[in-house]
Each structure stands twice: as structure tokens, then as C-alpha cells.
N, C-alpha and C positions, 0 to 999 in steps of 0.2 A: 808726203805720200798720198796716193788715191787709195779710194776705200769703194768696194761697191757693195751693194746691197741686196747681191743673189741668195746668202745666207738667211736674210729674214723670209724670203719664199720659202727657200728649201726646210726652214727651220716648220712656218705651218704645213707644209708639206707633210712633214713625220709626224708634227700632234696630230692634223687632222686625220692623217692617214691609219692610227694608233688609236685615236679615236673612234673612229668609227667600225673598224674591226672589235674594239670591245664592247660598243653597242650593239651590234652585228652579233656578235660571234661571243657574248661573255663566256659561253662552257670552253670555249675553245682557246682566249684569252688565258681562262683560270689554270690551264695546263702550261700553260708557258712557262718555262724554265727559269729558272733567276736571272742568269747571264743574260738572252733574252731580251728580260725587261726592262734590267740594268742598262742594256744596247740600246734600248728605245728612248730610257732617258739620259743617255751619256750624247746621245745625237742631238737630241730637243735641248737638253744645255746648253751645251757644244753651239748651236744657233744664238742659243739665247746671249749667252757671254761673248762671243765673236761680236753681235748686233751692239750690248750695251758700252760694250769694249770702243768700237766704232765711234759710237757717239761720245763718250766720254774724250776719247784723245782730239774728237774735231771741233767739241767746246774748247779743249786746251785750256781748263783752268787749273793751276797751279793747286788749288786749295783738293784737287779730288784726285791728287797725285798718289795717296796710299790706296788711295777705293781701286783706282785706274788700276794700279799694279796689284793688287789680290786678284782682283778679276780678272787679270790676263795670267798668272802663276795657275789659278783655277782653268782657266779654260787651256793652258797648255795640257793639266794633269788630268782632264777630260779628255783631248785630242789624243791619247795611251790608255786611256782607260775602254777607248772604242774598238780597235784592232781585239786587245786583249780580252775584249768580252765576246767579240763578234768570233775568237780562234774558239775560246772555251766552247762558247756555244755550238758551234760546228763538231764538236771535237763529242759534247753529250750528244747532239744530234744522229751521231752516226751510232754511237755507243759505244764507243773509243775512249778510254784512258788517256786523260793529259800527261804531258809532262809539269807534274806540278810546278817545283824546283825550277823548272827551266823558266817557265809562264810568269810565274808570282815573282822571283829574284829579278827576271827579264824588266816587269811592269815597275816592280819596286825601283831598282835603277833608275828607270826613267822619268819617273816622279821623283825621284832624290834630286836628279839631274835640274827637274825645271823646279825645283823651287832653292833648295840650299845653291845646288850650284849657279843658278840666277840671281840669289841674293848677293852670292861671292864673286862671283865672276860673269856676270851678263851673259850666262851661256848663251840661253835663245833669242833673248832680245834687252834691245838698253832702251830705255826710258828718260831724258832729261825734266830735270825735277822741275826747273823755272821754263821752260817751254813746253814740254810734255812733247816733243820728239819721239815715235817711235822706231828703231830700227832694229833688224834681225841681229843677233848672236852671232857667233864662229861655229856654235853648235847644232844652228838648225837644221844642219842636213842628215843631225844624227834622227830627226822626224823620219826621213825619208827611209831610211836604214832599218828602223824599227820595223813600220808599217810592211817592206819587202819579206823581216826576216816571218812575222806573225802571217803573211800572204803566204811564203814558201811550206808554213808549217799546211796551211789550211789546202794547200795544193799536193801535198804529202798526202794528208788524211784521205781527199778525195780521191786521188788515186785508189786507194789501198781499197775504199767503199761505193767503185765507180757501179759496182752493180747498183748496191741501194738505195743511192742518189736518184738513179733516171733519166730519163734524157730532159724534164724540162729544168732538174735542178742542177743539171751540170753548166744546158746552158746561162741558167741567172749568176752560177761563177765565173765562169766565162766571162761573162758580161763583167762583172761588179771588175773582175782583174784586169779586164780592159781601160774603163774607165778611171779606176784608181793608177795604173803607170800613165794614162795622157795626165791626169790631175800632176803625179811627178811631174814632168816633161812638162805641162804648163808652169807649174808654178818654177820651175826653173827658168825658165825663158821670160816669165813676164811675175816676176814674185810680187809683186806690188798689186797684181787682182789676185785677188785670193777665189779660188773655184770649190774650195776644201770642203765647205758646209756644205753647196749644193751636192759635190760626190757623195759624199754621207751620207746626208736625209736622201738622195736615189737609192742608192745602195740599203739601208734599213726598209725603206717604202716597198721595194723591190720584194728584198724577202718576207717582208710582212703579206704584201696580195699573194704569193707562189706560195710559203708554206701554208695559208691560211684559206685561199679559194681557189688556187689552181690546183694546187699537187699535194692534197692533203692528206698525209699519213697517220695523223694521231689522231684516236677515238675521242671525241667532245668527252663523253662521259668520263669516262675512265681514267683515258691520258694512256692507255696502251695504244698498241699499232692496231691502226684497224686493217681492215682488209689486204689493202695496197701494199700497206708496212710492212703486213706479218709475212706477207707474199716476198716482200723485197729482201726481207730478212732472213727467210729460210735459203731464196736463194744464193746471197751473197756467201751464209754459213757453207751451204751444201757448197761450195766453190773455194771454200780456205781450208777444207779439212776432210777427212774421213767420213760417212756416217755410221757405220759399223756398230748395232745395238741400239741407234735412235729409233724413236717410234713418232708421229702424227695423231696429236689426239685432238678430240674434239670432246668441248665440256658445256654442257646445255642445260639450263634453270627447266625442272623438269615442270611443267603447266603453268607458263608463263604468264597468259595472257589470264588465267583463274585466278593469280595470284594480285596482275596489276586490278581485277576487278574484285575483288573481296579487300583488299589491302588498301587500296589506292597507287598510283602513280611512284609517288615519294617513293613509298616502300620498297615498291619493284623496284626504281632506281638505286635504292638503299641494298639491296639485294646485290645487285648487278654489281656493283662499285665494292660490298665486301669479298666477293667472288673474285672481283679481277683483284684484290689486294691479295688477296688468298693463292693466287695463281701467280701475280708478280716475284710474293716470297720464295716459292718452290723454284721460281726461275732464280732466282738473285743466288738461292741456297745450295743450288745444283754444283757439282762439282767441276763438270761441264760446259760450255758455252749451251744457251739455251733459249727459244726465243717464245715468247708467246705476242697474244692479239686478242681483240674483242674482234669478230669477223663477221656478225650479224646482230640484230635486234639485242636476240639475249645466248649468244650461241661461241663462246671462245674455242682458238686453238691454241696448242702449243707441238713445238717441235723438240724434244730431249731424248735423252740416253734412260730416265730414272724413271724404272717401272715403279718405285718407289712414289716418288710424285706424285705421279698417276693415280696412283690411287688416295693418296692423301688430297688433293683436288677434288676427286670427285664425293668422296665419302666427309668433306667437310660440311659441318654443324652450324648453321647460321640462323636457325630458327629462333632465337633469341632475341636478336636482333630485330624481328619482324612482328612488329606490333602497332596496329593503327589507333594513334593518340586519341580519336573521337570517339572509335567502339569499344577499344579496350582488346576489339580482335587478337589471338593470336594464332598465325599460321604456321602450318610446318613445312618449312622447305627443303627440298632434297635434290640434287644434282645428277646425271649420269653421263656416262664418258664411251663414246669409240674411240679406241685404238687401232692406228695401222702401223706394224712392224716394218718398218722400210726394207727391202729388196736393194741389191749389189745393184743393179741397173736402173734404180729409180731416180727421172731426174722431173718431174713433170708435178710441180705442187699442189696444181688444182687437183690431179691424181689423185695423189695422195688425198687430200683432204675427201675429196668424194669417197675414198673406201673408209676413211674415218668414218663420216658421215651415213653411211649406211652402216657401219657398226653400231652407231648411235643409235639409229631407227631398231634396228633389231631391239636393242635393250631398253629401247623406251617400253616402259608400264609392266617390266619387269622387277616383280615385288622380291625377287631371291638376290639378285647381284644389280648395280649397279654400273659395273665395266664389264665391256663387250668388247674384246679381241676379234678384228677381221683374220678368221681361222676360214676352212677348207669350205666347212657350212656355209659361212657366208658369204663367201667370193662363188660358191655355185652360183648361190642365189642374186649375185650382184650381175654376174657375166649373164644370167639371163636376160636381167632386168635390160642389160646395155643390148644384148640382140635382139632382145623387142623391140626397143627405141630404135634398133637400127635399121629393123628388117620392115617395119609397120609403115612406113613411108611409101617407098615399094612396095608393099602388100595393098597398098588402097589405088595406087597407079595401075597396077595388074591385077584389081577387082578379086582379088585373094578374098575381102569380107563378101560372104553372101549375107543375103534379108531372107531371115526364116521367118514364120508367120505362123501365130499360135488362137483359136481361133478365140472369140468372146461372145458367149451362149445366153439368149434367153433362159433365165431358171426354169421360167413355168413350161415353152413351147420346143424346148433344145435346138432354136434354128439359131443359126450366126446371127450376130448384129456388129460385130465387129470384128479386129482382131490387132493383136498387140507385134510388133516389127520387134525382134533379136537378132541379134547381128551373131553371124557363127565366120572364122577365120578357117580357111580351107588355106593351105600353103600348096606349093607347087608342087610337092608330093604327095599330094589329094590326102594329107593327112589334117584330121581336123584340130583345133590350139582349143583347149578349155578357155571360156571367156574368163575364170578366174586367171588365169595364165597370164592375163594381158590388160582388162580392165583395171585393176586397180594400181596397175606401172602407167598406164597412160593418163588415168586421173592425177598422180603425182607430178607427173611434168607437162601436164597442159593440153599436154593431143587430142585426148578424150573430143576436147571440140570439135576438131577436124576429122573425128572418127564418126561424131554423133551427127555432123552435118553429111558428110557422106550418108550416111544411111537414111537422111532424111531424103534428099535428094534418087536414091535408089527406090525407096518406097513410092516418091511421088512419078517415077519413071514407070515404075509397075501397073501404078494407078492409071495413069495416061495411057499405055497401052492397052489395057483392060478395056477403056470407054472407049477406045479407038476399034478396040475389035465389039465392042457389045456386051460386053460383057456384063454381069450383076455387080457394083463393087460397091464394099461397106466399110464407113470407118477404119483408119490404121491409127494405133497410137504409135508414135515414136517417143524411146529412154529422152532423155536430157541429163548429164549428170550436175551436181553443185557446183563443176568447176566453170558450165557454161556459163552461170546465174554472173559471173566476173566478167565475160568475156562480154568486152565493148562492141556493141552493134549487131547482139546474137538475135534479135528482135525481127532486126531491119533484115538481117541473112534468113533468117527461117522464112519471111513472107515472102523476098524476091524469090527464093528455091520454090516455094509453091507456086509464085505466079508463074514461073517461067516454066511450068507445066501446064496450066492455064487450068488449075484445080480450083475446085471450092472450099474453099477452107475450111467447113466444117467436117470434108473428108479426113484432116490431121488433127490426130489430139495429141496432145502435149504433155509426158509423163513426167514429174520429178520424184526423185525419191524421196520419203520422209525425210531422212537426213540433212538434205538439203533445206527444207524448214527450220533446222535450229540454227542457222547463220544468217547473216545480210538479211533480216526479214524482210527490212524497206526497199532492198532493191527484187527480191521475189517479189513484192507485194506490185510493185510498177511493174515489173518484165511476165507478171501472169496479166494483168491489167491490161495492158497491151494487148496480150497475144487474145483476151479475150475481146476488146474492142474489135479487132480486126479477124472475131470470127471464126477464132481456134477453140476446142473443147480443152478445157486446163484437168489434168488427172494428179492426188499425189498417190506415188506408188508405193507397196511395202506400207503399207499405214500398220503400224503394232509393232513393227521392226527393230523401233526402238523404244525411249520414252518420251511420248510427242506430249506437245503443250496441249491441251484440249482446247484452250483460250484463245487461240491464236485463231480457229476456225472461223471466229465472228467477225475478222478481221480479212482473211487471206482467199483471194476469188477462185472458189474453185467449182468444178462442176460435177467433176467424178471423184470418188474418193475408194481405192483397192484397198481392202485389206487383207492383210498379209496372209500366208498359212501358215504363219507359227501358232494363232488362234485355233487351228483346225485340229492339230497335231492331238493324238490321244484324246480326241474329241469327245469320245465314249464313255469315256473315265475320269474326264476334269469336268468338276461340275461349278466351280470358281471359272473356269476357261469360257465355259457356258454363259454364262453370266457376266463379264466381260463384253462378249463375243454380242448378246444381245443387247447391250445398253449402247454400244458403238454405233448399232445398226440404226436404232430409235433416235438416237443423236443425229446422226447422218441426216434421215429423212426429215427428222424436225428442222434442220438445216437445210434442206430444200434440197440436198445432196443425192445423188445416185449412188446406187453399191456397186461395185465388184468384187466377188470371195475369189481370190485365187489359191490357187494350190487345191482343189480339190481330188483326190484321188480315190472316192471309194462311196460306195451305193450309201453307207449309213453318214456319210456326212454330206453328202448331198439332198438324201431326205430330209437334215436338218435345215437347210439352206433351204432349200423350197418354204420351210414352215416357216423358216422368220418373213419368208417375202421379200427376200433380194432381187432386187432386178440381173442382175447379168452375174453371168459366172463363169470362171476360166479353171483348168487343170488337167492333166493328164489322165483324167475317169473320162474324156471326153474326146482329148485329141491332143499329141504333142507338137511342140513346133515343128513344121511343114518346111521344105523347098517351098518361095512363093513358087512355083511354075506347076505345082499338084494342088495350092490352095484351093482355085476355083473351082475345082471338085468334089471338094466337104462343103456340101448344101447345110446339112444339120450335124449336131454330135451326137459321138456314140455310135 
């Protein structure tokens, strides 16, 4: 007989391949299924004992005549041990119930077959003791029979779950069933090169790169469906049955990112992993078919019938569990859930999941209930949200936003030295949109930038015409909100919009809110830095709005600093607010800092401004935001 030696390739093919995915990939490794792994070393075998098999029969020594033949009874009852792991596994993969009985009895057989039956009757192959001859059995075609019946099964299963599959894991079946009937069809025609091993270790290697970096559907962490999965899942569900009473929830570690920083890392993870065990059980326990997912950082869904669940999910106790071994810390964690009740007509999961998702918001940092039903309330307030996102595109092509302009007053001489840029949305029916209405939907999905650069741009248009006709023109600040401080290359955008009015940059000043200070400080700290190299006035606005780091001041380049009018409020009567209100200001100027009091509204808190000696002052006792096209008219306030 010839022997060739494609199998020892193919065989390091599968370790290295196997290797280096649990190098790679250990979280992802550690979720792997038993079948699996068992597949991965029934293939690496399968090489191994084909390779020493080879060599043993083409020494031909008489004396390794029992070693020869375990190792080849071995490596027949590995050649059934591969199909049969490779069905199982597909068969968990999908979520499918085997046929035990048929599987385990099938395999059993067939290892009876190649070892008793080959001791009695040379089923698969006879062996001569004083030459060590090897040749095939009567029975080796019952190999080929097997392998068809365990393919037929796995082309069943697919079928039934061609949604969940995909299109790249149908075609790696495809593939794999292609190349396993030419392996038939070769080794029939030329049985004496054997191709078996390298079909194999392709076919393992195959599916190891597709489930693991092409088409990955299980959570590292977890080992539930992430994203992809939990997507694949509900759809294939929503397509075998009724949904009549399922609902769409979403379940979210309620201060996540507080938790991985007080606790540590570990813990959070520890957190996550008893949450999704917590959420597997309800699914496994449901009467129902029921799917859930890990579908963000720290943020699961689930799709079920059991309002019961539901709530038993979100109102689970795991604070016990969360204890950091160094401090001794212990935290208390707490969960909260939207619910969406599915609709007869719902077929669109991302759908769904976003009115979850905004039921969620709603119920975040609500200390009375923890699950939030998308009811009548909330879907007003969702359908808004979706019409500003829709209509605001549009609105900024057909100059919908004007630039209102509010002025900023010498304290001591009441003339202008400046004035602050608000954006007001006039819609086509000269109706005006509260900026509450719309500001904090376009900060959550990112627009805000292209809303704030528009008006940067509007302002520097104004300015140009102003010095074009002669006009007197002073300082404008423009908002910036936190979510620009993210946005790649807001830097390099603000200074081309100025140049390309051929302004002096210290006509624009640069507002951010407080807010915006408690996050990313190192990239605030570079992106004011900047805007102040090249000549911008940096302002933070709302200073008192929240509770600001004092510390950060010695640090963070700034030039103006407003503070808020929550300070001013009952001025008259807070003598703690006074006091306050004066240490900020001493602060400021010991910091080399400018003032702005905003929100002034009235003769007696303006008197008091005067007497601490703040430089500039803004509020409606003065003048409220203007059409720019009537600014240049207010010389002075008041």
C-alpha cells in the first residue's frame, strides 16, 4: 500500500489553529461547549494515530504487531467519535434537542463494530501478524454510511434554523458538505491515498476561524448570545410561532461604570456573569421558548411570555456577592428593566429593543420601582424623540435654527463687551421648539455636534457681515456641549469655520458647561489647550450647576469662568448662598480668572454684583436674547 502524509499537515493545522484561538481568545475558548472540544481533540488524534499508524506498518515489524493494531481500533473509534461530536455540537449550537437514543446507540454501534467486530471478523481492516499487511475490511463502507447519515442529520437541523445560522455560517456548511462527499468519492476511486485527515482538520479549522472571528455570536463573558445572537434568535423564534403576550426587555446593572470604579474590574465582571446566570435560569425555567443575550458592555435583553421573570430579573439581590478582597468594600447593587409588550404587527427587533430601551431610561434613578412598562407616557415621549431626530436634519438645511444673541455687560459702565450665541428652532410654521425640546435628544445621539457647529459657523457669518458693513462688533461666545469634547477633529473644525470667515479668533469664545468637566478631563484639558494656543477665549458655563471639583481649576486652561444663577436665587435671604457666592468670586480672581454672573434679574442682586466687583454681567434685568439682525442696536443695557 502507499501512504501519504497530508494528515500530519492537516493534523498541526487543527492544534495550531486550536492553539492559537485559546491564546487569542481564552474567554472565548472557556465558553466552548464540550462536544466542541472534544471535536477539536478527536481531530488532533485522528492525525496523530493515522501519522503513528503509518509509520508503524511501513517499519513492518512483527514485534509492534499488538501496539500497530490498538492504534488503528483507536483511531477507527475516533474516526465516529468526529461526525458524532461535530452533529451534537451543531445540534447545542442552534439550541436544538438531540436525538439522544438515536446519536449515543448510532456511535455506540459503531465503536462495537470497529473494535469487537474487527477482533472477530476483520470488519474494517485485516492486519497480517508476520508481515503486518494492511488492508480494508468488507465493512469499511459502513464509514461512509455513517458519516452521510450524521451530515443528513446536521442538514435537517440547518434547515429548520436557517435563519439563525446566517449567511456566512451556512456557507462554512456548505463548504464542509462539499468537501466531505469529494473525500467519499476520492477515497472510492483511489482508497489507498487517504485525504480523510486533511478533510477533517479543514473542516474543525474552518469552523474554529467563522465561529470564533468571523461570525461571532456568543458573549466572551458570559457565554450568552451577544448582540448578533440574541438578534438571530428572537428572529428565527418570531418565525416558528405565535408571539401573543411576549414582551422585549432590557436589564441594565444600574451605575455601572461607579461600581467597576469603587469595586474593581473583577467584581463588575463578577456582577455581570451572576446577572446573566440569573437571567439564563428564568430563560431555562420559562414554560415557553425564551431567548435571552448580553447586548452591551453591562446591558442584557430578553425576549419571553413571563411577566413573572421579568420581574424576578430585575429585582434580583446580588449584592453579596460584591465585595472587593483588598478593602473589605461592600457595594450594593441593583438592577432596572424596560419592558416592551409586543404589538400583532411587530416584526423589526432593533424596534423593539429601542422602545425597551427607552423604557429603561425612563426608570433609570427611579428610587420607587425598578420596571418601566413602554405605556402611552412613554411612547409620546419616544415618538417625539424619533421626530426631532427626524425633522432636525432638515431643520438645519432650511436654516430652521436662528442665532439669538444675549448681550454681556460691563458691571460698573452697563456697555456691551460681549454677547453669548442661543440657538432658538423656528419650524416652518413660524412656531418656536423650546431648546429643552430638543437639546438633550440631540446630545444623546450625537447631533448636538453638527447642531453646535452650525451655529458656530452662523455666528462667524454675522460677524463677517458686521465688519463688512462697519459695523462695532464684540466678542460672541458659542455652547459646546460634552459630547463635542468626543468628537474627532472638533478642534481642527472650529478653527477652519473661523478662518474661512477670515475672523480673529479672539472674536470666538468657547463655552463648555460645567458638566462637561466631570468627564474625559485629559481630553478637555488638550482640546481647551489648543483652542487657547490658537487664540480662542476658553469659558466654563453654569459654573455652580452642579458639584464641581474646585481642584481641577489649577489644572484646566481657562479664561472666563460664568457662574450660574442658581447662586443668585433668593439672594436676599440666603446668607450661606452669600458666602458661597463670595469665596467663588475671590477664588476666580486669585486664579487670574474673569467673572461672568449670569441670570441677573433684579435692581437688588445686581447691587450686589457691583459690590463684589465682577467684571461682566449677563441676565434679563438688562436685555434678553435678541434676533442677531436688532443686536447691533443695544449699545448699552437696560
Amino acid at each position: 500500500m502507499q501512504f501519504t502524509y497530508q494528515f500530519d499537515v492537516a493534523g498541526i493545522m487543527v492544534l495550531m489553529t486550536s492553539l492559537i484561538c485559546a491564546w487569542i481568545r481564552p474567554k472565548l475558548m472557556k465558553n466552548f461547549s464540550f462536544s466542541l472540544k472534544l471535536l477539536i481533540l478527536c481531530a488532533i488524534a485522528y492525525n496523530v494515530l493515522d501519522s503513528a499508524t503509518v509509520i508503524l506498518l511501513k517499519i513492518a515489524n512483527p514485534r509492534t504487531y499488538y501496539v500497530t493494531y490498538i492504534l488503528l481500533l483507536a483511531y477507527f473509534c475516533v474516526l465516529f467519535l468526529i461526525p458524532y461530536c461535530a452533529t451534537k455540537y451543531f445540534y447545542e449550537l442552534c439550541g436544538e434537542k438531540i436525538n439522544r437514543l438515536f446519536m449515543d446507540g448510532g456511535l455506540a454501534l459503531m465503536i462495537g463494530l470497529a473494535t469487537f467486530g474487527n477482533i472477530f471478523f476483520d470488519l474494517f481492516f485485516a492486519m497480517d501478524r508476520n508481515t503486518m499487511v494492511y488492508e480494508h475490511g468488507p465493512g469499511a463502507w459502513l464509514t461512509s454510511i455513517y458519516y452521510l447519515v450524521c451530515s443528513s442529520s446536521v442538514g435537517v437541523c440547518a434547515v429548520r434554523h436557517s435563519r439563525y445560522l446566517g449567511r456566512i455560517r451556512k456557507r462554512l456548511l456548505i463548504t464542509v458538505f462539499i468537501i466531505t462527499v469529494f473525500n467519499l468519492i476520492y477515497q472510492t476511486f483511489l482508497p489507498e491515498q487517504s485525504l480523510t485527515g486533511l478533510v477533517i482538520a479543514l473542516a474543525v479549522a474552518m469552523t474554529i476561524v467563522v465561529f470564533c472571528f468571523v461570525d461571532v455570536t456568543v458573549d466572551e463573558l458570559t457565554g450568552l448570545n451577544n448582540r448578533a445572537g440574541f438578534i438571530r434568535s428572537c428572529d428565527e423564534l418570531m418565525h416558528k410561532q405565535k408571539m401573543d403576550g411576549y414582551a422585549m426587555v432590557k436589564v441594565q446593572v444600574y451605575h455601572m461604570q461607579e461600581l467597576n470604579e469603587r469595586t474593581g474590574l473583577e467584581n463588575g465582571d463578577r456582577v455581570l456573569m451572576l446577572l446573566a446566570d440569573n437571567i439564563q435560569r428564568c430563560v431555562e425555567n420559562a414554560k415557553h421558548k425564551a431567548v435571552c443575550g448580553r447586548i452591551g458592555g453591562d446591558t442584557f435583553a430578553v425576549l419571553t411570555d413571563e411577566e413573572l421573570s421579568i420581574s424576578t430579573m430585575a429585582k434580583a439581590d446580588l449584592s453579596e456577592s460584591i465585595r472587593n478582597p483588598l478593602t473589605g468594600l461592600d457595594y450594593a447593587v441593583s438592577f432596572y428593566a424596560g419592558v416592551y409588550r409586543l404589538e400583532e404587527d411587530d416584526t423589526d427587533i432593533n424596534k423593539m429593543l429601542d422602545h425597551a430601551g427607552y423604557a429603561l431610561k425612563w426608570v433609570s434613578g427611579n428610587f420607587k420601582t425598578n420596571v418601566a412598562f413602554y405605556d402611552d407616557d412613554i411612547r409620546r415621549e419616544d415618538e417625539h424623540r424619533k421626530s426631532v431626530e427626524q425633522r432636525v436634519r432638515g431643520a438645519i438645511q432650511d436654516r430652521e435654527f436662528k442665532v439669538y444673541l444675549q448681550p454681556v455687560c460691563d458691571t460698573m459702565t452697563r456697555e456691551r463687551v460681549s454677547a453669548e450665541a442661543l440657538v432658538r428652532w423656528i419650524d416652518s410654521k413660524n412656531q418656536m421648539i423650546n431648546p429643552a425640546d430638543f437639546i438633550p435628544i440631540l446630545e444623546k445621539n450625537g447631533f448636538i455636534t453638527e447642531l453646535d457647529l452650525y451655529v458656530l459657523d452662523e455666528v462667524c457669518r454675522i460677524l463677517r457681515e458686521w465688519i463688512n458693513q462697519g459695523v462695532d462688533v464684540v466678542p460672541v461666545s458659542v455652547n459646546f456641549s460634552r459630547v463635542d469634547v468626543d468628537h474627532h477633529g472638533i478642534v481642527e473644525e472650529i478653527i477652519a469655520t473661523v478662518d474661512k470667515y477670515r475672523l480673529d479668533h479672539k472674536l470666538i469664545k468657547i463655552e463648555l458647561t460645567e458638566s462637561a468637566f466631570n468627564d474625559n478631563i485629559d481630553s478637555i484639558i488638550t482640546m481647551l489647550t489648543k483652542l487657547r494656543e490658537n487664540g480662542f477665549i476658553v469659558m466654563m458655563d453654569d459654573f455652580g450647576s452642579g458639584y464641581s471639583n474646585l481642584n481641577m481649576f489649577k489644572d484646566m486652561p481657562l479664561d472666563i469662568v460664568k457662574i450660574d444663577m442658581y447662586f443668585l436665587r433668593n439672594i436676599e435671604n440666603s446668607e450661606k448662598g452669600l458666602i458661597v457666592l463670595e469665596s467663588v468670586v475671590q477664588m476666580a480672581k486669585r486664579l487670574g480668572l474673569q467673572i461672568v454672573v449670569e441670570g441677573v434679574e433684579t435692581q437688588e442682586q445686581y447691587d450686589y454684583i457691583r459690590k463684589l466687583r465682577c467684571e461682566m454681567i449677563q441676565g434679563f434685568y438688562f436685555a434678553k436674547p435678541m434676533p442677531s439682525e436688532i443686536f447691533p442696536d443695544q449699545i448699552t443695557a437696560g
